[in-house]
py3Dmol code that shows the C-alpha trace and the ligand (Angstrom):
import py3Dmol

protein = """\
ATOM      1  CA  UNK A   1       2.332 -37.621   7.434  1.00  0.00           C
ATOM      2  CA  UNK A   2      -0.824 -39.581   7.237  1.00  0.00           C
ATOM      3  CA  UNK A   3      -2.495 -39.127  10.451  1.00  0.00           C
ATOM      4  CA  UNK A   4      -5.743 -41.157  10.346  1.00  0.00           C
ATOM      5  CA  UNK A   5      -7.359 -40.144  13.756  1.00  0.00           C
ATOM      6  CA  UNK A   6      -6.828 -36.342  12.756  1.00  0.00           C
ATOM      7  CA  UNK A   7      -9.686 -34.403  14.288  1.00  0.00           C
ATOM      8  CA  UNK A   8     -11.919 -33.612  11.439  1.00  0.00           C
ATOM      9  CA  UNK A   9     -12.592 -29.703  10.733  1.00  0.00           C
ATOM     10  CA  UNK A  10     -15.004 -28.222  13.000  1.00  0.00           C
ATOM     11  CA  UNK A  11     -18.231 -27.589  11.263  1.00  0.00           C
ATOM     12  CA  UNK A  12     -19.316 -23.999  11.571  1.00  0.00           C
ATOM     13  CA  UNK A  13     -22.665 -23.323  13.093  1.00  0.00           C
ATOM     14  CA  UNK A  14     -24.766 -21.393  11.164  1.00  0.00           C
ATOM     15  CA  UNK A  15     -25.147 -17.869  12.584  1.00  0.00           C
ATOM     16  CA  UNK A  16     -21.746 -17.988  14.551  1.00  0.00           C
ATOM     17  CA  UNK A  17     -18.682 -16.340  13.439  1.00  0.00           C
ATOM     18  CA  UNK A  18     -16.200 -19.186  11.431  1.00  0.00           C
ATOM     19  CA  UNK A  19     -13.468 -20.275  13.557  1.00  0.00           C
ATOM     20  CA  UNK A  20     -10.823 -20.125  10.719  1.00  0.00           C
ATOM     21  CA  UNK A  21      -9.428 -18.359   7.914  1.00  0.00           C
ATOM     22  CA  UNK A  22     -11.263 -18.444   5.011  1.00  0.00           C
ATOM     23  CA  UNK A  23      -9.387 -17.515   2.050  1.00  0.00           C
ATOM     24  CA  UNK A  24     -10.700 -17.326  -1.742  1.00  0.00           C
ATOM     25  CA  UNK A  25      -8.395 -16.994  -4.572  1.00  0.00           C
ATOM     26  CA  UNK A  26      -9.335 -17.019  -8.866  1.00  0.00           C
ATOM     27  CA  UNK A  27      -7.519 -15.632 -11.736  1.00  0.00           C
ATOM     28  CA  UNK A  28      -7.603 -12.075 -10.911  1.00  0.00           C
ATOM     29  CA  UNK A  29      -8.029 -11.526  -6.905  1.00  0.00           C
ATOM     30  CA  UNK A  30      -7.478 -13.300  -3.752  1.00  0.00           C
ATOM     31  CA  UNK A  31      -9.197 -12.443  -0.299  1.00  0.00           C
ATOM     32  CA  UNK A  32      -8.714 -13.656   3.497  1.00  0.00           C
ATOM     33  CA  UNK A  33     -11.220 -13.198   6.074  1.00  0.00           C
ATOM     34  CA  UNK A  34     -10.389 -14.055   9.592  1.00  0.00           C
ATOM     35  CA  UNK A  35     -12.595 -15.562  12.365  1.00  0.00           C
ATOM     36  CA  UNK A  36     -12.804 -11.578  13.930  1.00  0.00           C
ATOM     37  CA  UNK A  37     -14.674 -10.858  10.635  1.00  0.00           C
ATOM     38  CA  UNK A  38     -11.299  -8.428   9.257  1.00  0.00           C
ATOM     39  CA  UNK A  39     -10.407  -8.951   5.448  1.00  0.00           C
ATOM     40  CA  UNK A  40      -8.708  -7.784   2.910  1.00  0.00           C
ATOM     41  CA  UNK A  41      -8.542  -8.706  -0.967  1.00  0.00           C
ATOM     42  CA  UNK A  42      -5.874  -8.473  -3.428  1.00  0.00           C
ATOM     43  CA  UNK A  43      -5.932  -7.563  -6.989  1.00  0.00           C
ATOM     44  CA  UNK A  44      -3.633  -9.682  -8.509  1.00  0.00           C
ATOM     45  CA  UNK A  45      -2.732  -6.830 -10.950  1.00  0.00           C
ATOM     46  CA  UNK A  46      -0.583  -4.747  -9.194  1.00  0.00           C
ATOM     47  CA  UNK A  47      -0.982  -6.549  -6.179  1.00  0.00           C
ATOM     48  CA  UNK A  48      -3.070  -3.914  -4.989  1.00  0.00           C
ATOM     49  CA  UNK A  49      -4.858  -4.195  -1.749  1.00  0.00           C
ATOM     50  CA  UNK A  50      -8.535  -3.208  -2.737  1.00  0.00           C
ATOM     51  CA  UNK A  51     -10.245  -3.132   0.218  1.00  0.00           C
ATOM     52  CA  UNK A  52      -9.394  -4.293   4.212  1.00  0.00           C
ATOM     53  CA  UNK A  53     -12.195  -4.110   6.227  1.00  0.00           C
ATOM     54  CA  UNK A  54     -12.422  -4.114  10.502  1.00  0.00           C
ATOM     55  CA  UNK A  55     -15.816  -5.913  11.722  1.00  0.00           C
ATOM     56  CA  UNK A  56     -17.542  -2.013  11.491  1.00  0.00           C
ATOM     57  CA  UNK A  57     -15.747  -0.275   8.257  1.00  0.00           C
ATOM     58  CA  UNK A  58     -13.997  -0.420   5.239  1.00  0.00           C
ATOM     59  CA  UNK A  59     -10.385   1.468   5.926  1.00  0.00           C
ATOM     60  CA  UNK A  60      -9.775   1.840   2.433  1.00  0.00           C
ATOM     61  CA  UNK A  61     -10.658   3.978  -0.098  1.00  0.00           C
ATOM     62  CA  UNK A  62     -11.251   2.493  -3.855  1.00  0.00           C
ATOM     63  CA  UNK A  63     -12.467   5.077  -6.754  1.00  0.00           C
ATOM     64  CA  UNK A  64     -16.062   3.769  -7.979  1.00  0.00           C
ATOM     65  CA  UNK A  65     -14.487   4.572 -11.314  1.00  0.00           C
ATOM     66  CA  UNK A  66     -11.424   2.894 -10.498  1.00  0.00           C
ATOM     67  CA  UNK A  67     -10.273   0.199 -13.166  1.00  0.00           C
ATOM     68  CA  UNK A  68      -9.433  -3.217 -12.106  1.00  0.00           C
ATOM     69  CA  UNK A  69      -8.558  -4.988 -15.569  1.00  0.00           C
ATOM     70  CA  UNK A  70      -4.879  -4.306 -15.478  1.00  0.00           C
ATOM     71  CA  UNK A  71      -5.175  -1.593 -18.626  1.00  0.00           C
ATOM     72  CA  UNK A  72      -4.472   1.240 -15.525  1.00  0.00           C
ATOM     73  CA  UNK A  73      -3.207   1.520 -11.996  1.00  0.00           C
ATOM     74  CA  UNK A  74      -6.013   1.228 -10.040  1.00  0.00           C
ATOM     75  CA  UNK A  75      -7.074   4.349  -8.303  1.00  0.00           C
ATOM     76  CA  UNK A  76      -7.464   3.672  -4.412  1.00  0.00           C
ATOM     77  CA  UNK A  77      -6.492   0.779  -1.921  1.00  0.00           C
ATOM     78  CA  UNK A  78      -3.109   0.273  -2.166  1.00  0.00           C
ATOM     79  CA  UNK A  79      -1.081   0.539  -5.192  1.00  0.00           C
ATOM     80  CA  UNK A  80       2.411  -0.345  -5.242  1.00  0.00           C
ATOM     81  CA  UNK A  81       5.238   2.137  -6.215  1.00  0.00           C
ATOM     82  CA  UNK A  82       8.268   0.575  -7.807  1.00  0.00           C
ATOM     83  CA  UNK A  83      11.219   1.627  -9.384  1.00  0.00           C
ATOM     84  CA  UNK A  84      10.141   5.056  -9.411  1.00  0.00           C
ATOM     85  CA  UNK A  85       7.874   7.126  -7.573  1.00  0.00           C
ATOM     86  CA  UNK A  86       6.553   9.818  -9.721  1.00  0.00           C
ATOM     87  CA  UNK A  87       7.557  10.772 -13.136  1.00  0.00           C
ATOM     88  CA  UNK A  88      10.464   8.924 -13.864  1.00  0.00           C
ATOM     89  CA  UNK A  89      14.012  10.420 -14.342  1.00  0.00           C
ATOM     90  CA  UNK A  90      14.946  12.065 -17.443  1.00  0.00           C
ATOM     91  CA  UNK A  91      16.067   9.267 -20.484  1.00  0.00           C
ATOM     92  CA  UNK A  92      13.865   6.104 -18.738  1.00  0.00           C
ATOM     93  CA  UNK A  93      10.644   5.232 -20.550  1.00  0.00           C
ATOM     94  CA  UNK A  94       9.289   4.106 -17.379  1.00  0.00           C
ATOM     95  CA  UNK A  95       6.081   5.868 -16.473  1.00  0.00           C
ATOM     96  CA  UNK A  96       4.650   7.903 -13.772  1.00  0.00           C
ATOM     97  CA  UNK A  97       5.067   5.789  -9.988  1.00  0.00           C
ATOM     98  CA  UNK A  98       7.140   2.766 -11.980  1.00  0.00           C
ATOM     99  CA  UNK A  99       5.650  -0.653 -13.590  1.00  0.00           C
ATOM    100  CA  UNK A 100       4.571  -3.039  -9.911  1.00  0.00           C
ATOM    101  CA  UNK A 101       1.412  -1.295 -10.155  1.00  0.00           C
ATOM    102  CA  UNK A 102       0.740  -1.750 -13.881  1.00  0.00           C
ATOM    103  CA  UNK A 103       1.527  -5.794 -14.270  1.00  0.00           C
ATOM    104  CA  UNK A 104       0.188  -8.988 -12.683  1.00  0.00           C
ATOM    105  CA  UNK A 105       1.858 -10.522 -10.048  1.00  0.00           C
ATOM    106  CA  UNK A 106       1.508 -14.015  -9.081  1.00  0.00           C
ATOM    107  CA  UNK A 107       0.259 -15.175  -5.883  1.00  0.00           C
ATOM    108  CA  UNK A 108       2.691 -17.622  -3.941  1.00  0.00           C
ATOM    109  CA  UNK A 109       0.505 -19.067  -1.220  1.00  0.00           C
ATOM    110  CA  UNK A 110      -0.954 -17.786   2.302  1.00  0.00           C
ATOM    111  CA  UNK A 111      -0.047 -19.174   5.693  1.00  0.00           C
ATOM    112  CA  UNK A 112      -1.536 -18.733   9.041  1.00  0.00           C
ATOM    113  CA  UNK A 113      -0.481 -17.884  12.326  1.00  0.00           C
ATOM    114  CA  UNK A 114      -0.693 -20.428  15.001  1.00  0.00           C
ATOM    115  CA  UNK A 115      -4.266 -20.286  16.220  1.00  0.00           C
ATOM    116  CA  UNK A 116      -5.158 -19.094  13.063  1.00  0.00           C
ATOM    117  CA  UNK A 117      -5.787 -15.060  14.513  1.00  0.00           C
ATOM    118  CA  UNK A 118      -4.056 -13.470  11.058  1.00  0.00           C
ATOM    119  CA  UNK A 119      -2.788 -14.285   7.750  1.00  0.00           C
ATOM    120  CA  UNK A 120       0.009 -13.483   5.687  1.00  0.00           C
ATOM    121  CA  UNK A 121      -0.491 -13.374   1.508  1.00  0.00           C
ATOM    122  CA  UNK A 122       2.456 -13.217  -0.278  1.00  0.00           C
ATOM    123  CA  UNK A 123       2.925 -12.320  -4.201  1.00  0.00           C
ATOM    124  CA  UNK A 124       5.919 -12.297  -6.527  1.00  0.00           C
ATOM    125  CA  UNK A 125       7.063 -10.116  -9.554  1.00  0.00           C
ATOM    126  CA  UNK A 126      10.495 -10.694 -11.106  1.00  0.00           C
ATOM    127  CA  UNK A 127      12.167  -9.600 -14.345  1.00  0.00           C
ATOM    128  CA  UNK A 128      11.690 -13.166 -16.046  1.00  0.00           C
ATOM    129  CA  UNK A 129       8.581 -13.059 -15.083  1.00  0.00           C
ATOM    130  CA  UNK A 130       7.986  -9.594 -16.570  1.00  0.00           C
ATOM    131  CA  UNK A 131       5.803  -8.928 -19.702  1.00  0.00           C
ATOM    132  CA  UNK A 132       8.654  -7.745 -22.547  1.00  0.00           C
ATOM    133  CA  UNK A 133       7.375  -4.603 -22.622  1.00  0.00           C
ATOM    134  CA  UNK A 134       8.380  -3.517 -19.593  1.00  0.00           C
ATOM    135  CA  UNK A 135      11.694  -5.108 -19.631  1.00  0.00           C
ATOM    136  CA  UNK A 136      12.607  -3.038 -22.168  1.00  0.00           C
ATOM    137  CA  UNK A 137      11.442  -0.314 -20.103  1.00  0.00           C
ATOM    138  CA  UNK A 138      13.537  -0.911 -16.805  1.00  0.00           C
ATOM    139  CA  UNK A 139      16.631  -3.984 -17.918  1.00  0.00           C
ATOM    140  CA  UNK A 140      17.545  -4.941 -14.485  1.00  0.00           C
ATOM    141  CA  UNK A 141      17.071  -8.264 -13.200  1.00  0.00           C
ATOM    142  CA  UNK A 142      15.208  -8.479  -9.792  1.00  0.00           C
ATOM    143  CA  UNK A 143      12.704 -10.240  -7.913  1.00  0.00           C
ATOM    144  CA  UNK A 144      10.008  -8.599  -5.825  1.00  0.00           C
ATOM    145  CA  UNK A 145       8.311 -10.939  -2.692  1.00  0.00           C
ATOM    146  CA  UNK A 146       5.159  -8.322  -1.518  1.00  0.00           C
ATOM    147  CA  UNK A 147       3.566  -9.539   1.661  1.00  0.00           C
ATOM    148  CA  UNK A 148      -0.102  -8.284   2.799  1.00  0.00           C
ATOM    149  CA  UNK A 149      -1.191  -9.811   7.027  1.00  0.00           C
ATOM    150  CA  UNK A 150      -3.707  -9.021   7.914  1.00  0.00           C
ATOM    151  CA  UNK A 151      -4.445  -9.167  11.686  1.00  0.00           C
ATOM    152  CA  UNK A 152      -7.658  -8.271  13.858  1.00  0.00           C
ATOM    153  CA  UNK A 153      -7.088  -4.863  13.685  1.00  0.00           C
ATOM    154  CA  UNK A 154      -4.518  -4.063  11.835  1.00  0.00           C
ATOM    155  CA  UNK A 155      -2.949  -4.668   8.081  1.00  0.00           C
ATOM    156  CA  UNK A 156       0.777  -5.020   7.156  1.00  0.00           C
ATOM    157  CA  UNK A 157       2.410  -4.585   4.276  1.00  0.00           C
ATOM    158  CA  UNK A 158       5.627  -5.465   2.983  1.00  0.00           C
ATOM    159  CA  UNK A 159       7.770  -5.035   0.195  1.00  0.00           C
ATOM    160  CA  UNK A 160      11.386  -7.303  -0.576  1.00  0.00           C
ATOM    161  CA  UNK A 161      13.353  -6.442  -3.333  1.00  0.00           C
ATOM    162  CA  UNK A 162      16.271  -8.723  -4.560  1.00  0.00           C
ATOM    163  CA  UNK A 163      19.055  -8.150  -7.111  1.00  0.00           C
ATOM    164  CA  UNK A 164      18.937 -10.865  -9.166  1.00  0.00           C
ATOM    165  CA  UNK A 165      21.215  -9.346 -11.987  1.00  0.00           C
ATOM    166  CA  UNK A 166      25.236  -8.794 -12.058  1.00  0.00           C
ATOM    167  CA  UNK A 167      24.946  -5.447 -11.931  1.00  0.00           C
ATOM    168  CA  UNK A 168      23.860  -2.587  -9.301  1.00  0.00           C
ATOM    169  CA  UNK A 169      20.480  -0.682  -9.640  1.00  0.00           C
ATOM    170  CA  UNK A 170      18.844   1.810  -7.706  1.00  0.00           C
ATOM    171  CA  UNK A 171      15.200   2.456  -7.299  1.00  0.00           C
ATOM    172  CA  UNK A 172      12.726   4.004  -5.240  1.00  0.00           C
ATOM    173  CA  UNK A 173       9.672   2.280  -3.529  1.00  0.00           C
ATOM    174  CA  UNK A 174       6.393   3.464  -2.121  1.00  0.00           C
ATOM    175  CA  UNK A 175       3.393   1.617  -0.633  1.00  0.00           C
ATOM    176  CA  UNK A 176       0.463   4.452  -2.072  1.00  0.00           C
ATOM    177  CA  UNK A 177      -2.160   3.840   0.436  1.00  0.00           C
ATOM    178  CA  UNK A 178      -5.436   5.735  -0.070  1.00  0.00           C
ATOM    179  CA  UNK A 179      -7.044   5.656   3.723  1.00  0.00           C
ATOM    180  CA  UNK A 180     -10.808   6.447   3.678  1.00  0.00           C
ATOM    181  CA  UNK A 181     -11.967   8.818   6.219  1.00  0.00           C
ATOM    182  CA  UNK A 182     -15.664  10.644   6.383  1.00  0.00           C
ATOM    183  CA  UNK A 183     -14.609  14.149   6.165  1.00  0.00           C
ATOM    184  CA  UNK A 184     -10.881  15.618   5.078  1.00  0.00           C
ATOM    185  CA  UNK A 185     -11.779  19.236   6.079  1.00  0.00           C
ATOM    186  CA  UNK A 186     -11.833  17.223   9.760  1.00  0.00           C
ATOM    187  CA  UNK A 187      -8.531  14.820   9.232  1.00  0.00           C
ATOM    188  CA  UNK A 188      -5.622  15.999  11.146  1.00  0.00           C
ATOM    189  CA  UNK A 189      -2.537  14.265  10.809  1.00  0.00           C
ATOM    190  CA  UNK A 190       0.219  13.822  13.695  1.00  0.00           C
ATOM    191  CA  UNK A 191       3.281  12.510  14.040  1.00  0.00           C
ATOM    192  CA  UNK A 192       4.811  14.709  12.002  1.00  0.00           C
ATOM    193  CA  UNK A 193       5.309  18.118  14.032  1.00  0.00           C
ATOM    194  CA  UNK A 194       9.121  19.411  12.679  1.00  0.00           C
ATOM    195  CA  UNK A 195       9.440  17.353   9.841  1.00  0.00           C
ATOM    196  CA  UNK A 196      10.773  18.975   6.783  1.00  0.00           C
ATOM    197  CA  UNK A 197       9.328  17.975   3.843  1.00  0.00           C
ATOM    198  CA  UNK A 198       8.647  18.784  -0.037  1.00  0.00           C
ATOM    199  CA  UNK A 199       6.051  20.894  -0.832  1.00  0.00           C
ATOM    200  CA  UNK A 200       4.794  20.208  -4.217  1.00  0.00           C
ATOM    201  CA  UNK A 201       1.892  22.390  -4.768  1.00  0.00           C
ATOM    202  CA  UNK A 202       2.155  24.411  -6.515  1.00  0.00           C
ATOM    203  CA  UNK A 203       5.815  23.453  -7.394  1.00  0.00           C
ATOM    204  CA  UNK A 204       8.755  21.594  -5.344  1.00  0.00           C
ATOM    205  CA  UNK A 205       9.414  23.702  -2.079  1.00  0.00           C
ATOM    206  CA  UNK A 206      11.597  23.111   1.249  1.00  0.00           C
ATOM    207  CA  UNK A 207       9.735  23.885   4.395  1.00  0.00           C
ATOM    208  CA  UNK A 208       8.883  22.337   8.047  1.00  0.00           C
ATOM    209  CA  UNK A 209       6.080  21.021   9.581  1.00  0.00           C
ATOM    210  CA  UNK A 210       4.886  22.668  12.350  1.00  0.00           C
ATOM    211  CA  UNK A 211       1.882  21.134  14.492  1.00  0.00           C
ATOM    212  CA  UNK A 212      -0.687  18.902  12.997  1.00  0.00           C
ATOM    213  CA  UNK A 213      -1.347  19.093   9.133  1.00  0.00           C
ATOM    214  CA  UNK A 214      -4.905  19.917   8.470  1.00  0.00           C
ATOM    215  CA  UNK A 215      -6.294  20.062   5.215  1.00  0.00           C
ATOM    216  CA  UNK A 216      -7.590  22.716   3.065  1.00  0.00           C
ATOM    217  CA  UNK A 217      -6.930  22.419  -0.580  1.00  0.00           C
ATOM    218  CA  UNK A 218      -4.823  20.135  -2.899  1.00  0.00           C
ATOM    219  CA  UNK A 219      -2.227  18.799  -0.299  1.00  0.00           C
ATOM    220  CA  UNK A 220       0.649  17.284  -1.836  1.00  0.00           C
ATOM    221  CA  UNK A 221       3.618  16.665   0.104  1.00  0.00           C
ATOM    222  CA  UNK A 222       6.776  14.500   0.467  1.00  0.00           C
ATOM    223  CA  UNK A 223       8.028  14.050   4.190  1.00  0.00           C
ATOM    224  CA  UNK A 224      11.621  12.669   5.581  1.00  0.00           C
ATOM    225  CA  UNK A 225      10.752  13.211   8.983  1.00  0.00           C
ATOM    226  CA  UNK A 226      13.660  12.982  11.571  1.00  0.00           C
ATOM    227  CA  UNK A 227      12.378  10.493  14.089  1.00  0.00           C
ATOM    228  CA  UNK A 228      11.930   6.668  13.747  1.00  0.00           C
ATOM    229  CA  UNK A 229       9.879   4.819  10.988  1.00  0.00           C
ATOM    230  CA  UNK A 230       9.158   2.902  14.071  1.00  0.00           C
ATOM    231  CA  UNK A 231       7.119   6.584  15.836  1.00  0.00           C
ATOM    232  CA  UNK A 232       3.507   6.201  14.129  1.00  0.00           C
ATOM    233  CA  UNK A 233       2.265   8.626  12.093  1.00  0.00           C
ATOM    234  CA  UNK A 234      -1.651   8.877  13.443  1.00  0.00           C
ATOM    235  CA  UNK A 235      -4.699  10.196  11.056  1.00  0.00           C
ATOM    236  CA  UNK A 236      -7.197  11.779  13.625  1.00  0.00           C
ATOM    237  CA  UNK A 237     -10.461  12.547  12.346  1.00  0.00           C
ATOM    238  CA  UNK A 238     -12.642  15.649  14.514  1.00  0.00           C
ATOM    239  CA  UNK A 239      -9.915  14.748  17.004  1.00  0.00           C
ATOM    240  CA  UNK A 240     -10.443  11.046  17.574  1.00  0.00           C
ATOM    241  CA  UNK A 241      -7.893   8.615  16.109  1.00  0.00           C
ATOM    242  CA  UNK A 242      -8.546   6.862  12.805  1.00  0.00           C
ATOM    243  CA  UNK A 243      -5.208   5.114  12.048  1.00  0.00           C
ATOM    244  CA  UNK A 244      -1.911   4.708  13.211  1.00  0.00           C
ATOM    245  CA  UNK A 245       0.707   4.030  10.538  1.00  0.00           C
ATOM    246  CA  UNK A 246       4.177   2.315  11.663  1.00  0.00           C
ATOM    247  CA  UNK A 247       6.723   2.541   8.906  1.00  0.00           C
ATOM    248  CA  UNK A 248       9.873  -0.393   9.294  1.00  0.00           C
ATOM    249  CA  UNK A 249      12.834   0.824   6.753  1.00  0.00           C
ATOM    250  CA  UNK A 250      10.491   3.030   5.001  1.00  0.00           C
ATOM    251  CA  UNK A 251      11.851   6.691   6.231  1.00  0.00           C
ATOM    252  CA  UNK A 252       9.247   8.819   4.031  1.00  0.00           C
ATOM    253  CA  UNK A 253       5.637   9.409   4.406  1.00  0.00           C
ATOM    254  CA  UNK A 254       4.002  10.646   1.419  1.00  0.00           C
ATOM    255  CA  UNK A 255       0.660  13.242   2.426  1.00  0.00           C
ATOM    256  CA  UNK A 256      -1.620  13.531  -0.762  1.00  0.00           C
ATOM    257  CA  UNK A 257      -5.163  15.030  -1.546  1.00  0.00           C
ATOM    258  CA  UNK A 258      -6.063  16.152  -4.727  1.00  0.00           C
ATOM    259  CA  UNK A 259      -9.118  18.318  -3.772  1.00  0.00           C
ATOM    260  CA  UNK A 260     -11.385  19.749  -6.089  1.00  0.00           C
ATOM    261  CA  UNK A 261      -9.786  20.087  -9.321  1.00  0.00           C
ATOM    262  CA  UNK A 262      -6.997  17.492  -9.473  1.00  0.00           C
ATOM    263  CA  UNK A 263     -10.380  15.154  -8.752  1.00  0.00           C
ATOM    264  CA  UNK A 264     -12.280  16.624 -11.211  1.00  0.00           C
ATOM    265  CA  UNK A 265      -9.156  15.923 -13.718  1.00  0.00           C
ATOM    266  CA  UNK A 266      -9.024  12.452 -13.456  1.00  0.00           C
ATOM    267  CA  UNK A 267     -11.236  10.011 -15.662  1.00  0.00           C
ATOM    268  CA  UNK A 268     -10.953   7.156 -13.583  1.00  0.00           C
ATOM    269  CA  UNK A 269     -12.235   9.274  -9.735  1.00  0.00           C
ATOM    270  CA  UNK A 270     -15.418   8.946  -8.687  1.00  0.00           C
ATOM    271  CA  UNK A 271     -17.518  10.577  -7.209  1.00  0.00           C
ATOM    272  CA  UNK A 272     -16.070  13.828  -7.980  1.00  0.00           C
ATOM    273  CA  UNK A 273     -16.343  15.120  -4.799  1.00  0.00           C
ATOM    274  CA  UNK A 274     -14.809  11.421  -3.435  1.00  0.00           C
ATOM    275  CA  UNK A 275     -11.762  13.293  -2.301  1.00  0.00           C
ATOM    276  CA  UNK A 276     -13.828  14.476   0.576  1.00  0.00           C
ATOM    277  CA  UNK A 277     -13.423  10.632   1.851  1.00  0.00           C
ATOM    278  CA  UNK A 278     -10.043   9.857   1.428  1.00  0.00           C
ATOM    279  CA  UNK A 279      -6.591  10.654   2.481  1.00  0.00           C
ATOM    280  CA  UNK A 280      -3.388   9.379   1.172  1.00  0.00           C
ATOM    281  CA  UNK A 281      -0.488   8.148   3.939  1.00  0.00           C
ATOM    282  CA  UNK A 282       2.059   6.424   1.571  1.00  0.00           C
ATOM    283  CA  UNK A 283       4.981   5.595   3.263  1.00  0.00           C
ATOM    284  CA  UNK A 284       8.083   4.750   1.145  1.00  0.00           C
ATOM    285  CA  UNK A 285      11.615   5.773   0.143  1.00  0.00           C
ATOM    286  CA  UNK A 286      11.240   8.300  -2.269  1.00  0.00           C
ATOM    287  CA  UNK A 287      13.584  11.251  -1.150  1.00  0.00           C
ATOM    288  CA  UNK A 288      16.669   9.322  -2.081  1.00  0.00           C
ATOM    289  CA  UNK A 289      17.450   6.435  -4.600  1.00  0.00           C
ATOM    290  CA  UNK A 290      17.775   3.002  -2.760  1.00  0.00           C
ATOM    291  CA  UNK A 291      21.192   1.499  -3.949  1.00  0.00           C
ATOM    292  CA  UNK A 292      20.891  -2.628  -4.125  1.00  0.00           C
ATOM    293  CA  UNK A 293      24.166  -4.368  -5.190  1.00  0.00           C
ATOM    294  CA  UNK A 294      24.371  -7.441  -6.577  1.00  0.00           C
ATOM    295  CA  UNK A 295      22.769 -10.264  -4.565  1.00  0.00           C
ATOM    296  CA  UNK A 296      21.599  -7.621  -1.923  1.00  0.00           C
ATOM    297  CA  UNK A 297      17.766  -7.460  -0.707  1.00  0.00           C
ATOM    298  CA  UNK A 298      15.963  -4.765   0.590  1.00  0.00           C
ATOM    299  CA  UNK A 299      12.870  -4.864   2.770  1.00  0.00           C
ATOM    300  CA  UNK A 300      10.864  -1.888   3.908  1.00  0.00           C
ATOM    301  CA  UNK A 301       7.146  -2.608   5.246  1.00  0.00           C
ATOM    302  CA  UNK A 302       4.420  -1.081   7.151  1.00  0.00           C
ATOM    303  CA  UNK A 303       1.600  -1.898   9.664  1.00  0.00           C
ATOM    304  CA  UNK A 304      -1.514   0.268   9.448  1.00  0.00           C
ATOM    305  CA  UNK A 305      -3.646   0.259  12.623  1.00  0.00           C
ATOM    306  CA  UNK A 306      -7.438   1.059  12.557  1.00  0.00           C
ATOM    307  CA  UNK A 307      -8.893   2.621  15.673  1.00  0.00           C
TER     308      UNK A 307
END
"""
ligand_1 = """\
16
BG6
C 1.241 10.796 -5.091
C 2.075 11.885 -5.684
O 2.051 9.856 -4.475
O 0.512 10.158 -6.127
C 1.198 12.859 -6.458
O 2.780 12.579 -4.666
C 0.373 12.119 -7.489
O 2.005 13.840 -7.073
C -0.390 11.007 -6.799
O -0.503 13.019 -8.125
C -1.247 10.165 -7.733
O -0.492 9.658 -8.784
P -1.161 8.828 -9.922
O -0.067 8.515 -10.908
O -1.716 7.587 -9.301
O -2.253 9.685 -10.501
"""
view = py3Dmol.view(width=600, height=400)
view.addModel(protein, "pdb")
view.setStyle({"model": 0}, {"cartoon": {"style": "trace"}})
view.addModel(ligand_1, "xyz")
view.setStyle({"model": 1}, {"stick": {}})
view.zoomTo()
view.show()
């Protein structure tokens, strides 16, 4: 509708915080920055969330080593895990964590709350969209909508997946979240006291959580705790809380360090002793395969809360 006594944008004044969203987008990245001064960019390969940043810090941690031309998953920020998470079942040619993370996805559009206090991005991925390749790799037809809000305070993140073919598939999804904190040896982790998870290291083991997990070499464990995705799990650094992470849908949380030698083992971490600074709260659906018949959709998100 043409309205021609439409208020004209407010200029900003130089000095004082802008009054609306500002949001960038090229060929390879798009960023949002809201009036609060939060932000967050996007990698459109992958759509990986490589940074999100509250007025005083950066939340997440990115590898300085970390390669952002699509030839690698990026290590850090947020890489998405789809169909599988870790090394893929035996017979597919998929790799390690599944293709979303390896492949550029397409940006769809951004829109604003009213007031203009956060902002959703949302990006697509579907098999017809897919590089040949990797349809060859994984043959069925679906569509992926990934939305990133961000929100003074706070980021969300979530994943739909459609079956678009005539067939069912099952997959597994996982949103890989490296969280930057200043010291691991003083990260505790609540939220989940009596949970009984997979130990991994060194090889695939049932046991419980009991208490807070602290950590104090490579940590690398799959949780299915027995309360709510909706009951945060809470990264507390010397005591004080860092993050909160809600899951919705998502009933796995994913604890991962790789300490000294797994760091030193991979090309693309830096610095070597960067896993001092990081800690990895991926929440997903990993312990079981996710079933999606034809025409169904699946949605499983989660809202990260900075303290
Ligand atoms: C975690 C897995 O989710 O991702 C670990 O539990 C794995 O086993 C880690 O080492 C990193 O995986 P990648 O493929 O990004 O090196």
């Amino acid at each position: 509708m043409d309205r021609p006594n439409r208020p004209a944008a407010l200029a900003s004044t130089p000095g004082q915080p802008e009054s609306q969203v500002q949001t960038t987008s090229s060929d390879t990245r798009v960023s949002a920055t809201l009036p609060t001064g939060d932000s967050v960019e996007v990698l459109l390969y992958g759509a990986t969330v490589t940074s999100w940043k509250t007025p005083a810090r950066e939340n997440l941690f990115v590898s300085s080593a970390a390669i952002l031309d699509g030839s690698k998953p990026v290590r850090g920020g947020i890489p998405l895990v789809f169909p599988v998470f870790g090394p893929a079942p035996a017979g597919s040619k998929l790799p390690q964590h599944g293709f979303a993370r390896n492949v550029k996805w397409e940006f769809l559009g951004k829109s604003t709350s009213e007031g203009e206090s956060s902002v959703k991005l949302d990006f697509g991925l579907s098999w017809a969209t897919l590089p040949e390749d990797w349809r060859t790799k994984w043959e069925h037809k679906f569509g992926l909508v990934y939305s990133v809000t961000l929100a003074p305070g706070s980021l969300s993140t979530a994943l739909v997946v459609s079956n678009e073919g005539d067939e069912a598939f099952e997959f597994q999804s996982l949103l890989h979240t490296y969280l930057s904190v200043d010291d691991i040896q003083n990260v505790q982790i609540a939220g989940l006291d009596n949970s009984p998870y997979i130990d991994k290291v060194p090889s695939a083991t049932a046991k419980t959580q009991s208490g807070l997990i602290a950590f104090s070499g490579e940590t690398d464990r799959v949780y299915s705790p027995p309360t709510p995705p909706s009951d945060p799990v809470t990264v507390q650094e010397g005591g004080k809380t860092r993050f909160r992470v809600v899951r919705d849908n998502l009933p796995d949380v994913v604890v991962w360090n790789p300490w000294v030698e797994k760091a030193a083992g991979m090309g693309d971490f830096e610095p070597k002793d960067g896993w001092k600074n990081m800690v990895c709260v991926e929440a997903g659906s990993v312990s079981a395969w996710t079933k999606l018949e034809k025409g169904d959709v699946f949605e499983g998100a989660q809202t990260i809360y900075a303290e």
